[in-house]
C-alpha positions as CSV (number, residue, x, y, z in Angstrom):
1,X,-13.7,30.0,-18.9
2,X,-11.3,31.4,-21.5
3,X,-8.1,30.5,-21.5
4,X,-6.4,33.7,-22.0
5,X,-8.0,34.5,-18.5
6,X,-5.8,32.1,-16.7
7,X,-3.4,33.4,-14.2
8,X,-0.5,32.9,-15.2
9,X,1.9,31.0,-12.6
10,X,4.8,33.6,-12.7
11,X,2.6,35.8,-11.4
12,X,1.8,34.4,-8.1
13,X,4.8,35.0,-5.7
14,X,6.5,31.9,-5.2
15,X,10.2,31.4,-3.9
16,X,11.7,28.0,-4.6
17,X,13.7,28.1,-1.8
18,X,10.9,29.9,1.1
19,X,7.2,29.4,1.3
20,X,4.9,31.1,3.1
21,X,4.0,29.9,6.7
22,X,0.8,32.7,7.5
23,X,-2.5,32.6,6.0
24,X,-1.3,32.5,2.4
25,X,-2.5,36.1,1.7
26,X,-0.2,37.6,-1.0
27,X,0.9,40.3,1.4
28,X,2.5,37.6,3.1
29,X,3.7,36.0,0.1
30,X,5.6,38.8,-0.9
31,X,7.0,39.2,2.8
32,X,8.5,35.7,2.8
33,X,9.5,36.2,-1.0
34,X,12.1,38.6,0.2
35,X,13.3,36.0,3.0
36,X,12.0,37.7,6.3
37,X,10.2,35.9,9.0
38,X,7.9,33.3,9.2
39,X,9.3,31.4,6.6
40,X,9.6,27.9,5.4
41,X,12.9,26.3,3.5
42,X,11.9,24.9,0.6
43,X,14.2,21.5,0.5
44,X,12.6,18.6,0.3
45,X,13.7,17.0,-3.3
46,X,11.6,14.7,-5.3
47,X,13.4,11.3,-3.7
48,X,12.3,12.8,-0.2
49,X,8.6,13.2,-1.4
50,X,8.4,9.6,-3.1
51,X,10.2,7.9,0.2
52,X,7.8,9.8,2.5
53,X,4.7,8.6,0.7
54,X,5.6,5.4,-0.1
55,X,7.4,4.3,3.6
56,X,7.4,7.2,5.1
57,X,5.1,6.1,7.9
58,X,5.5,2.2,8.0
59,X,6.1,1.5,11.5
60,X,4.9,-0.4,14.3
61,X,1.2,-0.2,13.8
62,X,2.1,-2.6,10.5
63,X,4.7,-5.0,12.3
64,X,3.7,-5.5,15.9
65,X,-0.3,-3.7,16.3
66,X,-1.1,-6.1,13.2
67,X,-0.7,-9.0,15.6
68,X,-3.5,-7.6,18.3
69,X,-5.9,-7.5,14.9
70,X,-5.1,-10.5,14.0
71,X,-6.0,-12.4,17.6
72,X,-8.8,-10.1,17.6
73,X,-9.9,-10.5,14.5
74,X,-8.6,-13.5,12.4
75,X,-6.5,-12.9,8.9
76,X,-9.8,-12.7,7.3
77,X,-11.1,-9.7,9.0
78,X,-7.5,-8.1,9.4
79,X,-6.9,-8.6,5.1
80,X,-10.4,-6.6,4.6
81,X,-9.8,-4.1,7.6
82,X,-6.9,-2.9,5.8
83,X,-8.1,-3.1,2.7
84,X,-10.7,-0.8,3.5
85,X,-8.9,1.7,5.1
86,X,-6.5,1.3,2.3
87,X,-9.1,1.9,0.0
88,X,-10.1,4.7,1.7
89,X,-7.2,6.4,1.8
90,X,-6.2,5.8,-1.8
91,X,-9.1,7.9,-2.5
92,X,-8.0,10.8,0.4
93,X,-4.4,11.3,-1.0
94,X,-5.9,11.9,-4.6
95,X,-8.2,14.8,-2.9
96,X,-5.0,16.1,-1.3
97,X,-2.7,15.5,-4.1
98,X,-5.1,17.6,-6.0
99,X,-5.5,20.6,-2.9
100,X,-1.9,20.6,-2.2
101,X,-0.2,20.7,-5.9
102,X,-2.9,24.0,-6.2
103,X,-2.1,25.3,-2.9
104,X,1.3,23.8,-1.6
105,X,1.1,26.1,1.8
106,X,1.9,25.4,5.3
107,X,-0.5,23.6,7.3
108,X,-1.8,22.1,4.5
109,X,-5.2,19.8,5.1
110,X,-6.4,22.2,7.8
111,X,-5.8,25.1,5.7
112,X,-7.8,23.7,3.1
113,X,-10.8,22.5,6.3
114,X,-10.2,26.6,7.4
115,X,-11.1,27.5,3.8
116,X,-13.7,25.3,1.9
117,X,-15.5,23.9,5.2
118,X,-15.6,25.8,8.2
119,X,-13.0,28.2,10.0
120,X,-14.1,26.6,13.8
121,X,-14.0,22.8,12.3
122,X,-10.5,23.7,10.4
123,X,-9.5,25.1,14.1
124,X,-10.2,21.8,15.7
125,X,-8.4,19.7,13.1
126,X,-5.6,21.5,13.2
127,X,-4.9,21.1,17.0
128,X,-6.5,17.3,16.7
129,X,-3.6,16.7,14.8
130,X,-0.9,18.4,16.5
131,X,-1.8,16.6,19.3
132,X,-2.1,13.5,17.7
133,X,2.1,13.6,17.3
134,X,2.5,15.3,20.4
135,X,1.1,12.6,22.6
136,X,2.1,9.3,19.9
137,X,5.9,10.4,20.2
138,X,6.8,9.2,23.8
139,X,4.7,6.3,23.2
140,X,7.0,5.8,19.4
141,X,10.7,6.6,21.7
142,X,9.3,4.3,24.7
143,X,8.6,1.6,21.5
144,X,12.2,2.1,20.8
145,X,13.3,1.2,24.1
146,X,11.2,-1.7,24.7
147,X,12.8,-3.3,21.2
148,X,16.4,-3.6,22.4
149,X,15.3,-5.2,25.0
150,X,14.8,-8.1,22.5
151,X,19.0,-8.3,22.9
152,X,19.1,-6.2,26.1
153,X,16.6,-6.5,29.0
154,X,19.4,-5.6,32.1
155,X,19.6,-2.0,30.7
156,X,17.3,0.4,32.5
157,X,15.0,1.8,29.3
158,X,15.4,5.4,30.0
159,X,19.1,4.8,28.9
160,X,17.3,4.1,25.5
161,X,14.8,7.2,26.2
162,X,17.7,9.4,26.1
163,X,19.5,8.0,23.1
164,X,17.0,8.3,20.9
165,X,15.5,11.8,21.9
166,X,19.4,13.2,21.4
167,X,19.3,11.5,17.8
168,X,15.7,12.9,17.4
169,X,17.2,16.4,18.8
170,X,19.8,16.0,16.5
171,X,17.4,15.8,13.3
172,X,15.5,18.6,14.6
173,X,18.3,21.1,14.4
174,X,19.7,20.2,11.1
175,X,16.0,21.0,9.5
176,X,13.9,20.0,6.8
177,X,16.8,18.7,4.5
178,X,18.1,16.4,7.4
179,X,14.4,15.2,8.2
180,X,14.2,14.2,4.4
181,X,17.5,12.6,4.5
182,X,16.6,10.3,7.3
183,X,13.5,9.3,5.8
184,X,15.1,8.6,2.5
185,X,17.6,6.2,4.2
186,X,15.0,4.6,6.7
187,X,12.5,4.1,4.0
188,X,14.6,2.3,1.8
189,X,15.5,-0.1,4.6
190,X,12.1,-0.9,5.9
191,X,11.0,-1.5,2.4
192,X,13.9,-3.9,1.5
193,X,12.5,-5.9,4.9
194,X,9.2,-6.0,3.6
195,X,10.1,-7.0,0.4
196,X,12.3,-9.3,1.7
197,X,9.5,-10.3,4.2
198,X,6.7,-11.1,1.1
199,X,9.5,-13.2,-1.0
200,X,10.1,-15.6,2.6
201,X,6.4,-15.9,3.7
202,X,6.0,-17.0,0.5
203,X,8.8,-20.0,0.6
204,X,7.6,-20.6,3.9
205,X,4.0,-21.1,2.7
206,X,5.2,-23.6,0.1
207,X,7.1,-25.6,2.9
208,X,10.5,-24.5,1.4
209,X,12.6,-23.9,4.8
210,X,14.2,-27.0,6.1
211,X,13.7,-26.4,9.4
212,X,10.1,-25.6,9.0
213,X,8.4,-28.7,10.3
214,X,5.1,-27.5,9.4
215,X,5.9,-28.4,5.5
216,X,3.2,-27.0,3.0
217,X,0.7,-24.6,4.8
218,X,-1.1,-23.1,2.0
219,X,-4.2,-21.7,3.3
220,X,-4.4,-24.1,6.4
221,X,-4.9,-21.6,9.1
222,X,-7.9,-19.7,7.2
223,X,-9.5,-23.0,7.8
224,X,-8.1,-23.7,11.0
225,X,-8.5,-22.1,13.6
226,X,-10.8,-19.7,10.8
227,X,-10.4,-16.2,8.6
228,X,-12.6,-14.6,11.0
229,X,-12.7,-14.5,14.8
230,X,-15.0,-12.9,17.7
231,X,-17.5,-12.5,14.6
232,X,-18.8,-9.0,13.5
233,X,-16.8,-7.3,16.5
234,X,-13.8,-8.9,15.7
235,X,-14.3,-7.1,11.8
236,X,-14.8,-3.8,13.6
237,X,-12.2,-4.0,16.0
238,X,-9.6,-4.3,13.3
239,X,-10.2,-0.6,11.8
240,X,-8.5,1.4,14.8
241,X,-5.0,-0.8,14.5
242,X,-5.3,-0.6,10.8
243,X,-5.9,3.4,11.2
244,X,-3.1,3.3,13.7
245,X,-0.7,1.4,11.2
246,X,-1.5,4.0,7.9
247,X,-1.1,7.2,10.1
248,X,1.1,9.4,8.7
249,X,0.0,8.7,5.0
250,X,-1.0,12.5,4.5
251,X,2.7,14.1,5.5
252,X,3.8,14.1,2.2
253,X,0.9,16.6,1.4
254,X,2.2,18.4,4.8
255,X,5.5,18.4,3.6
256,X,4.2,20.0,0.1
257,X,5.1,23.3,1.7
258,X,8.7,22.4,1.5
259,X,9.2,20.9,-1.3
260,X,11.7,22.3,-3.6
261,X,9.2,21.6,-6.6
262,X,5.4,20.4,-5.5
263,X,3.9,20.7,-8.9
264,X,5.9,17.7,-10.0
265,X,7.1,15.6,-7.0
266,X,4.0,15.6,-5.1
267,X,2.2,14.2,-8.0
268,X,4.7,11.8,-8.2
269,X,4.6,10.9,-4.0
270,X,0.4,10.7,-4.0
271,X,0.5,7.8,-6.9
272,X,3.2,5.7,-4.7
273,X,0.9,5.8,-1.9
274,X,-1.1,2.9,-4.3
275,X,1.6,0.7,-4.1
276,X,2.5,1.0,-0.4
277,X,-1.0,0.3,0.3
278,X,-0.7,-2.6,-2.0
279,X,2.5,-4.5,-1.9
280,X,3.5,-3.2,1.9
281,X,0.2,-3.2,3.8
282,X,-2.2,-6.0,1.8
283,X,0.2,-8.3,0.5
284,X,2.3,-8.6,3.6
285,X,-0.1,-9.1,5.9
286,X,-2.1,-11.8,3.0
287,X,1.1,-13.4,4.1
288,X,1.2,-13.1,7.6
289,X,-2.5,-14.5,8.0
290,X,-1.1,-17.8,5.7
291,X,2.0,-18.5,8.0
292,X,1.0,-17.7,11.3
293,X,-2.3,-19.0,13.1
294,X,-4.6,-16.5,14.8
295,X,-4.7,-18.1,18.0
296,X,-1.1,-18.4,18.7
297,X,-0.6,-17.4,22.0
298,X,2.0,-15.5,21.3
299,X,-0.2,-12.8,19.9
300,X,-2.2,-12.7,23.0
301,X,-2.3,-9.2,25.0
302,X,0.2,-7.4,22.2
303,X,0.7,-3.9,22.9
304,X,1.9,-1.7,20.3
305,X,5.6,-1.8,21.7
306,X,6.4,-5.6,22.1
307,X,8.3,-6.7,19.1
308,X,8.1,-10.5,20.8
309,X,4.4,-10.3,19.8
310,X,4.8,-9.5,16.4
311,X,3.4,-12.0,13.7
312,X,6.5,-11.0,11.3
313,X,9.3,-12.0,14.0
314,X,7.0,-14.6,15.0
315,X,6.7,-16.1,11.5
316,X,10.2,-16.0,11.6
317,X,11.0,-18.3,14.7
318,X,8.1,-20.6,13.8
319,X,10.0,-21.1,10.5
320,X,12.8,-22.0,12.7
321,X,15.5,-19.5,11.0
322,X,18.3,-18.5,13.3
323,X,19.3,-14.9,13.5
324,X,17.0,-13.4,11.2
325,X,14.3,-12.4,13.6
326,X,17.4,-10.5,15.3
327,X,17.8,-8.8,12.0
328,X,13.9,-8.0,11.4
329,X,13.8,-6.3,15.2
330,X,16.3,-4.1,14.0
331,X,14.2,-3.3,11.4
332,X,11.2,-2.9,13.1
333,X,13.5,-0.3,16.0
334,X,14.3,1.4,13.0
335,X,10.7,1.8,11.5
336,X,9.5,3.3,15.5
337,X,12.4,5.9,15.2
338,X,11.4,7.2,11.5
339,X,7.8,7.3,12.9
340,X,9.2,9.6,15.8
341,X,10.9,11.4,13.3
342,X,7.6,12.0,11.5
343,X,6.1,13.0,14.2
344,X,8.5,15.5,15.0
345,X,7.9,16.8,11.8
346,X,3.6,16.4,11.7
347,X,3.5,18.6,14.8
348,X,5.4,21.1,14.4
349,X,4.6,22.4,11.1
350,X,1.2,22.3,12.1
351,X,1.7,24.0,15.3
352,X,3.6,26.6,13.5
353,X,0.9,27.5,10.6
354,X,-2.0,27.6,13.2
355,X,-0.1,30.3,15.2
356,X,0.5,31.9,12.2
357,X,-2.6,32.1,11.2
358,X,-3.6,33.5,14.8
359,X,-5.3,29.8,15.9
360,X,-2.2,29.7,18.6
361,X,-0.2,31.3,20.8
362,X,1.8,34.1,18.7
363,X,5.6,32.8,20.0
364,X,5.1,29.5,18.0
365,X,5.0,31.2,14.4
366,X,8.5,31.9,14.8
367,X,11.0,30.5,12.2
368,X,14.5,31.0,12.2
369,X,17.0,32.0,9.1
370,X,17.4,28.4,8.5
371,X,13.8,27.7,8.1
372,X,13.2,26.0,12.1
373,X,10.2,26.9,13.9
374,X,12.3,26.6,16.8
375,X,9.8,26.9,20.0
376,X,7.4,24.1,17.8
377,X,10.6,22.0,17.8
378,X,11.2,22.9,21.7
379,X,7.4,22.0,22.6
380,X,7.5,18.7,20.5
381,X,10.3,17.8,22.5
382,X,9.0,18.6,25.7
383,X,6.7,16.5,25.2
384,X,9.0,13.7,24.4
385,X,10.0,13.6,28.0
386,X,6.8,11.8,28.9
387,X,8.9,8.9,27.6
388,X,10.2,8.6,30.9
389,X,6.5,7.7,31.7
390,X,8.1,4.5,30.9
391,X,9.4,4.5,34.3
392,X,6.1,4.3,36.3
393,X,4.5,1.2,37.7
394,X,1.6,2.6,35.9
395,X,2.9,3.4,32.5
396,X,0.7,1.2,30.3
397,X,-2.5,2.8,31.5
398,X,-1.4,6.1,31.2
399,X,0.2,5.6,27.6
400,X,-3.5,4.1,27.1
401,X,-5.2,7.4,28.6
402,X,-2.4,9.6,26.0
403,X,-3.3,7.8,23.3
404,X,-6.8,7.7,23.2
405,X,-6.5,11.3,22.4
406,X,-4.9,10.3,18.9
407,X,-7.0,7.2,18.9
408,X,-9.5,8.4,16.1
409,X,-7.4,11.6,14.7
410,X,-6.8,9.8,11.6
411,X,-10.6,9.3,10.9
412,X,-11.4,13.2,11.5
413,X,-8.2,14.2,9.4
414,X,-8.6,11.7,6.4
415,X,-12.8,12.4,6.7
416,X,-12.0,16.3,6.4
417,X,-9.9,16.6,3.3
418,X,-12.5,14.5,1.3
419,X,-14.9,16.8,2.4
420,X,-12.6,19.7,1.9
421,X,-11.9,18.2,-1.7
422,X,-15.3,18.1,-2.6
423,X,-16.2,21.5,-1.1
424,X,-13.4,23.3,-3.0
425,X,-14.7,21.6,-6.5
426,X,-18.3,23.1,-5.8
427,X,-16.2,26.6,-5.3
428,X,-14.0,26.1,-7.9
429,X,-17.1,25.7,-10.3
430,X,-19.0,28.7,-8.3
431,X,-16.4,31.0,-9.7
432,X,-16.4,29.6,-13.2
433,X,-13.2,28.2,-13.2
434,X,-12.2,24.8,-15.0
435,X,-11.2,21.5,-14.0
436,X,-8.7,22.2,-17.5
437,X,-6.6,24.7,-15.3
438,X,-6.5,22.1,-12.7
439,X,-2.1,21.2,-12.1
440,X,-3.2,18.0,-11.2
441,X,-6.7,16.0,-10.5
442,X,-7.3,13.6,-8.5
443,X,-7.3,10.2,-10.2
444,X,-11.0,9.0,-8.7
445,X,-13.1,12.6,-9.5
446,X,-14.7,13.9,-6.4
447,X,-16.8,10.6,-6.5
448,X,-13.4,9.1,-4.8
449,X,-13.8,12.1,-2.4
450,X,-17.5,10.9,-1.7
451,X,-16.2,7.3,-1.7
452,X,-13.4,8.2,1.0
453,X,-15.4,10.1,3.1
454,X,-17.8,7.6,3.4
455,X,-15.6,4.9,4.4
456,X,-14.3,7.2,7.2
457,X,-17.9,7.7,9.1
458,X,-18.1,4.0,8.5
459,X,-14.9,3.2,10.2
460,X,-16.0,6.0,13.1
461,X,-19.5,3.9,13.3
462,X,-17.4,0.9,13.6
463,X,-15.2,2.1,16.3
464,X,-18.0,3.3,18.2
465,X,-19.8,0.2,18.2
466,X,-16.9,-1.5,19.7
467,X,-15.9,0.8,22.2
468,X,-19.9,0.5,23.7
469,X,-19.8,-3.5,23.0
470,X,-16.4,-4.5,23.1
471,X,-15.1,-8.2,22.8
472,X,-15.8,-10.0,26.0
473,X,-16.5,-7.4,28.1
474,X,-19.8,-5.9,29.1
475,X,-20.5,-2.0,28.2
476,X,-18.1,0.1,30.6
477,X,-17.7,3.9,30.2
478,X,-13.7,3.6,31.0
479,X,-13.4,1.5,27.7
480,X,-15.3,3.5,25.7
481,X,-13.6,6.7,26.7
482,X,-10.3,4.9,26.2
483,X,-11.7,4.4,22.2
484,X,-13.0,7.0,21.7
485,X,-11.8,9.9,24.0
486,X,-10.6,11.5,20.4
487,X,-14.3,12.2,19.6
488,X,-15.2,14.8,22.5
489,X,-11.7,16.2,22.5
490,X,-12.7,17.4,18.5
491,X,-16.3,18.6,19.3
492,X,-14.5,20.7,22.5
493,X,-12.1,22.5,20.0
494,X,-14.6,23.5,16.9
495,X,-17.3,24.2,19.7
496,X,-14.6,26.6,21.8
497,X,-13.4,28.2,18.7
498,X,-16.4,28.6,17.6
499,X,-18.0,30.7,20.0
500,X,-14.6,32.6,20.6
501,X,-15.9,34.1,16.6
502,X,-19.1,34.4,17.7
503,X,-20.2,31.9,15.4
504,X,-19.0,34.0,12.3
505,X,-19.6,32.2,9.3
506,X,-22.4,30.2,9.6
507,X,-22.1,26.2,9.9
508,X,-20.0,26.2,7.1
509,X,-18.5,28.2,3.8
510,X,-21.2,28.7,1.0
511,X,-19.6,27.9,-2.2
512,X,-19.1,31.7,-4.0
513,X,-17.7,32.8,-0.4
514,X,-14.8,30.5,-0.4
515,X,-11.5,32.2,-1.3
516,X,-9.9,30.1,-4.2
517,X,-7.5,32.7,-5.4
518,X,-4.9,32.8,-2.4
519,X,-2.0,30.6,-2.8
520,X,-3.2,29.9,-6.3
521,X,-0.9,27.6,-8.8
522,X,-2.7,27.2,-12.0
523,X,-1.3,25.7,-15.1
524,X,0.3,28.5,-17.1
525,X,-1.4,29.2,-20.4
526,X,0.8,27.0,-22.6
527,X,0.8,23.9,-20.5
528,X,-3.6,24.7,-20.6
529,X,-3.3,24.6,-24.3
530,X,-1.5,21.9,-25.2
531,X,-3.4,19.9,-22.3
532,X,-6.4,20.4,-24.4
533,X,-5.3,20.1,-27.4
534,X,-4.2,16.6,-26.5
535,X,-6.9,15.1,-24.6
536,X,-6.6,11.8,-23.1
537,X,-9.0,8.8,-23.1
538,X,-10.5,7.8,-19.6
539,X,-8.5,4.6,-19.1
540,X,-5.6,5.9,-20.2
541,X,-6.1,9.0,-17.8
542,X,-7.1,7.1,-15.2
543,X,-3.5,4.8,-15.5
544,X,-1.4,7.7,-16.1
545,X,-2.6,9.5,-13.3
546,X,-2.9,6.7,-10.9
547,X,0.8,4.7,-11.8
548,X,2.9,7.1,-13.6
């Protein structure tokens, strides 16, 4: 394509301090240029953007769920489970690095399933993952509870319930700026603990804590009791907690929409995600697997709240160090809350864009002067009430019931903006446009897309296997359901919304159809230039745009 026929970026309506919330068509744009309603503030700085990608969503599907996978499991399935998914997503946040620095609107991934897959299947991801957060934050605040009672257990937990839906109120009505603050701040402090964490394990490996009696360890326990445990179903068993323990990866791709300045902090945000994945998932837990055997019973029926069952406070007390498994509970209270607070924030955006869009009810695209979408906010909430659940005689098995609706969101979220990725490069080519005009591209080429996508039907296959066959149990449809509840709840939305269009469409968007023009941010005609003037050797691409 010539260059002289590249849009120049000026001339798309952008506002650095409101973005669009609709559908992104430039009537729209131009609406929320001049600040009315339905519109975003754009005040998410840089520092948010690199915090919420590189901590943002550490929580206690890392530090407590890791010590279910690794009874399950063993360290050796739980080190390749993650590193998998890990995998996996490495390749999924270059697709939506790429989609999102090109088209940094609302909604994000669904938008991008609504235009370059299918308008029903963008439909059903878009309320998969809304209620994904809905129904993980009471379970995230009743998490919260349960961890003071580490210090605390003669206080009633709805005291706690309270508490910490006020401070999560409290976030929620200073907006964006106050939900990046608190990220910023929280983030740094669970990645000093993990840090912190890696340098110990290590010390404690080597049999450097006096009051370790244990002495050199090494790699002891992957002999004995063994890497890998209940064999093949153990492996597969591990992908759901390690799902569980990277959700909330893609927010910083949500949060694109308010960003002060996508085209460079996003960028910046998608190539941390390689060393969270890295140094605070697979390194940590290459350390947990040394120091603390897989058949401690200690690790025996862990639920994702009970900080007593997790293998990083464990490892702690089996060192024999006073206090400091005090200090890492905080840590890991802390961690819950910032995942409450990202849920908070995962919901309601989305909620808000669908409406907009006219997937919801027409009250929830509402956005007040200082950017809130208030009755999102007031739903989200609502719904953190079923904390109280907490209460019940019955509690865990309804958490379990509430959370097999998020159980595989992840999967269909992750799975759809690889597909969306490599969808919109088949468009992109269709209308003769070049990869050149491209802000940023994805490190791994649309063969990470394929890559990524992959790996997520794998992980589905896996999940389903287990939930038939699970460990120790014969086949039972109340365990299955309980795995895998997620799947029918998806089919029900793209198949509802479907017929309500009366099928328009087709199965999916053919290639010249797809609109690649709305929302548009290409590079400006200079930056185009000089970018091919200057070309860059593979490896050195491939570094640059992976690590810098």
């Amino acid at each position: 394509m010539d260059p002289t026929k590249v849009e120049d970026d000026k001339s798309i309506p952008y506002n650095s301090e409101k973005v669009g919330a609709g559908s992104g068509s430039s009537e729209d744009a131009v609406d929320f240029e001049h600040g009315q309603t339905n519109a975003l503030a754009r005040k998410l700085q840089g520092r948010h953007m690199q915090m919420i990608a590189i901590g943002g969503s550490i929580g206690a599907g890392l530090f407590v769920g890791s010590g279910s996978a690794l009874q399950s499991g063993g360290p050796g399935s739980l080190l390749l489970a993650f590193m998998v998914i890990g995998g996996m997503l490495l390749c999924t946040m270059q697709a939506l690095g790429e989609l999102a620095v090109l088209y940094p609107v609302n909604g994000a991934f669904y938008q991008y399933s609504v235009r370059f897959i299918d308008e029903a299947w963008g439909f059903a991801m878009g309320w998969d993952y809304v209620i994904n957060w809905l129904v993980v934050l009471p379970f995230e605040i009743t998490a919260a509870g349960i961890t003071i009672e580490y210090w605390r257990d003669d206080i009633n937990i709805a005291v706690w319930v309270v508490v910490f839906l006020f401070l999560l109120s409290l976030i929620q009505i200073f907006g964006v700026r106050a939900y990046g603050e608190v990220e910023l701040v929280l983030g740094l402090i669970k990645i000093t603990a993990v840090v912190g964490f890696i340098i110990l394990g290590i010390i404690i490996d080597c049999g450097g804590v006096p009051t370790d009696n244990r002495g050199y360890i090494g790699a002891h326990y992957w002999h004995d009791p063994g890497a890998f445990r209940n064999g093949f179903k153990g492996f597969c068993t591990v992908f759901v907690t390690a799902a569980f323990a990277f959700a909330g990866t893609e927010l910083c791709g949500l949060a694109a929409a308010e960003a002060a300045d996508p085209r460079k902090s996003l960028p910046k945000a998608t190539r941390q995600v390689f060393w969270r994945i890295a140094l605070f998932y697979i390194l940590s837990l290459f350390i947990v697997g040394l120091i603390v055997r897989s058949d401690n019973e200690n690790l025996l029926g862990t639920s994702g709240a009970d900080t007593k069952a997790s293998p990083f406070v464990l490892a702690i007390q089996l060192a024999g160090i006073k206090g400091l498994p005090s200090v890492f509970n905080v840590v890991i209270t802390i961690s819950v809350l910032s995942v409450a607070n990202s849920c908070a924030y995962g919901s309601t955006r989305t909620m808000q864009a669908l409406s907009a869009q006219g997937m919801g009810p027409k009250f929830l695209q509402y956005i007040d002067s200082k950017g809130r979408p208030v009755w999102c906010i007031i739903i989200q909430l609502l719904f953190g009430l079923l904390a109280f659940i907490g209460e019940s005689g019955r509690s865990g098995e309804v958490f379990t019931w509430l959370l097999s609706l998020a159980g595989l969101s992840n999967f269909f979220v992750w799975g759809s903006i690889n597909l969306a990725h490599i969808r919109f490069r088949s468009g992109w080519k269709a209308h003769g446009r070049s990869l050149d005009e491209l802000p940023y591209r994805a490190a791994f080429g649309i063969i990470g897309s394929y890559i990524g996508l992959a790996l997520n039907w794998i992980a589905l296959i896996a999940t389903f296997y287990t939930s038939v066959f699970p460990i120790g149990a014969d086949p039972d449809a109340e365990t299955f359901f309980k795995n895998f509840l997620a799947a029918p709840i998806v089919l029900f939305l793209y198949v509802c919304w479907k017929a309500y269009i009366l099928g328009r469409g087709g199965l999916f968007i053919r290639s010249h159809q797809m609109d690649i023009q709305t929302g548009l941010r290409c590079l400006e005609l200079g930056e185009l230039a000089e970018k091919r003037q200057n070309p860059l050797t593979w490896p050195v691409k491939f570094v640059k745009e992976l690590f810098v």
